[in-house]
C-alpha positions as CSV (number, residue, x, y, z in Angstrom):
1,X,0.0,0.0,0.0
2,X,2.2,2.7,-1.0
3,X,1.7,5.9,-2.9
4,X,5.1,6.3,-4.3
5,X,5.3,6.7,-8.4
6,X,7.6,4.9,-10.1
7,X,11.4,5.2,-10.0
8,X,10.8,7.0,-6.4
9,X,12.9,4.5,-4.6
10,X,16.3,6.1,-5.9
11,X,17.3,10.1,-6.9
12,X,18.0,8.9,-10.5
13,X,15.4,10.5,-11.9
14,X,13.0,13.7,-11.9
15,X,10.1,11.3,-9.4
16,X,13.0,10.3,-7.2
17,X,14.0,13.7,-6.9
18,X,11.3,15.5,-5.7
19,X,10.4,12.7,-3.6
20,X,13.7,12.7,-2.0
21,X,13.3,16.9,-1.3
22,X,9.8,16.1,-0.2
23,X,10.8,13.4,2.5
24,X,13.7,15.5,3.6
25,X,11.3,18.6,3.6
26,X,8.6,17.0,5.3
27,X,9.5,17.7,8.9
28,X,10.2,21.1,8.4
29,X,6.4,21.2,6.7
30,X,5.0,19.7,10.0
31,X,6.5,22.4,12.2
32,X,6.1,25.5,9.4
33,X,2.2,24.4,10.4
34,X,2.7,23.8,14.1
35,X,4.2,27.4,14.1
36,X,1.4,29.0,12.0
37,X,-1.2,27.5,14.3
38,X,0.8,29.0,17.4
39,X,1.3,32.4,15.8
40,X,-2.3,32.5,15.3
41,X,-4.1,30.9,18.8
42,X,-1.1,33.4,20.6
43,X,-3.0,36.2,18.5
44,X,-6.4,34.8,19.4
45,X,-5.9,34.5,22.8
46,X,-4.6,38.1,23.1
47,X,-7.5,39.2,21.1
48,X,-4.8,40.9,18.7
49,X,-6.4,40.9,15.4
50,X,-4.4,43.2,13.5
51,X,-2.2,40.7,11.4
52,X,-5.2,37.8,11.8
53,X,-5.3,37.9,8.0
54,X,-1.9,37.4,7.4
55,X,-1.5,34.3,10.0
56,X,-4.8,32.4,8.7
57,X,-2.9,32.9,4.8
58,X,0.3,31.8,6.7
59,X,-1.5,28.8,8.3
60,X,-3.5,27.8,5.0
61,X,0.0,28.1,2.8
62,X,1.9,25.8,5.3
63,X,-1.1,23.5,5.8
64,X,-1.1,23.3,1.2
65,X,2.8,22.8,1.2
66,X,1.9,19.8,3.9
67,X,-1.1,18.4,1.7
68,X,1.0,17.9,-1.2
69,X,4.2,16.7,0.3
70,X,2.0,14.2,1.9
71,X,-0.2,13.6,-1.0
72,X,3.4,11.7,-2.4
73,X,4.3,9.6,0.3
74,X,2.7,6.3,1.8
75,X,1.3,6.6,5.5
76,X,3.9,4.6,6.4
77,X,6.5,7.2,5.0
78,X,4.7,10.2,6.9
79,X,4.8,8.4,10.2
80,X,8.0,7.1,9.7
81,X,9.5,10.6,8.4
82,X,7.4,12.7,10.9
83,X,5.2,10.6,13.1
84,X,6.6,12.6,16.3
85,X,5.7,15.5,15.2
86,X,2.2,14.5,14.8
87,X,1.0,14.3,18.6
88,X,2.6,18.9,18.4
89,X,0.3,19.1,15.8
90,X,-2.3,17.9,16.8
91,X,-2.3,19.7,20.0
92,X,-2.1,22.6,18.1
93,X,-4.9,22.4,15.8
94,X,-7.0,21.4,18.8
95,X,-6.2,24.4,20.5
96,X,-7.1,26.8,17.5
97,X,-10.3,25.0,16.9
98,X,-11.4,25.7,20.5
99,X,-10.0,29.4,20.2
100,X,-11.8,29.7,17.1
101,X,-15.0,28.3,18.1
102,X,-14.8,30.7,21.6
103,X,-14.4,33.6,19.1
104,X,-17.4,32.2,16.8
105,X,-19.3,31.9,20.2
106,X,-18.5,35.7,21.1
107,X,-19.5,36.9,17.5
108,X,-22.8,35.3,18.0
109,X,-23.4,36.6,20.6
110,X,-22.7,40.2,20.3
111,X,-24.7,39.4,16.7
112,X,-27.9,38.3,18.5
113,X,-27.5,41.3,21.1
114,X,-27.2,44.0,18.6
115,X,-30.0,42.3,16.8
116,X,-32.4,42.4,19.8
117,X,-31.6,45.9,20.4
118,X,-32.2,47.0,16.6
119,X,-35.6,45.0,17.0
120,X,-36.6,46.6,20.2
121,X,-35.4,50.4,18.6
122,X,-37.6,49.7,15.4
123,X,-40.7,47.9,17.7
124,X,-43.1,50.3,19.1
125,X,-44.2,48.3,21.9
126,X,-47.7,46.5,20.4
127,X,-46.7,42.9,20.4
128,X,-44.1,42.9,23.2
129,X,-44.7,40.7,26.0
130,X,-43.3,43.6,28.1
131,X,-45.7,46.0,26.8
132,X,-48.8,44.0,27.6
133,X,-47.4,43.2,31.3
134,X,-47.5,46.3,31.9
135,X,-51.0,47.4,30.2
136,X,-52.1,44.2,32.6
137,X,-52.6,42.1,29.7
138,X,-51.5,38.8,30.2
């Protein structure tokens, strides 16, 4: 079960050659992603949003260099090549996703408050449960 093309085995020829940079690359790609991801939960976390554009195109250009060096290589290959950097990683992506989602959370939240209040600035009181509690209508 391997992905490798043919001739990859040895640096003879052009397949060999870019699978031999690939392998020898492909630790380097793990951490280029590990570090993105850190960059960007250390700007999360801080709330520092400035530069968030340029560390989610930072994180998305490590994460395609990854996709394709891997796209080349057998799983076996990756774990063998880079498998301890997998367990970093992962912890990493798991922490963005939760910064991410607490973010998400926030932005809803603020949404559906600014909604409410635009709702209650346009309403003039008729159908508000409010309104008729206080008329005694219940």
């Amino acid at each position: 079960m391997t992905n490798l093309h043919a001739g990859a085995g040895s640096t003879g020829g052009p397949g060999g050659r870019e699978l031999e940079a690939s392998r020898d690359a492909l630790p380097q790609l793990f951490k280029r992603l590990e570090s993105a991801l850190t960059i960007e939960n250390e700007a999360l976390r801080s709330r520092s949003f400035e530069m968030i554009d340029d560390h989610i195109e930072r994180k998305n250009h490590a994460l395609l260099e990854l996709r394709r060096a891997i796209g080349k290589l057998s799983e076996d290959e990756v774990r063998a090549r880079a498998g301890h950097l997998v367990a970093g990683l992962r912890q990493a992506v798991k922490e963005n996703h939760e910064l991410l989602q607490r973010n998400m959370d926030a932005v809803r939240s603020i949404s559906e408050i600014v909604r409410k209040s635009i709702q209650e600035s346009e309403s003039d009181g008729t159908y508000s449960h409010e309104d008729a509690i206080a008329r005694g209508q219940s």
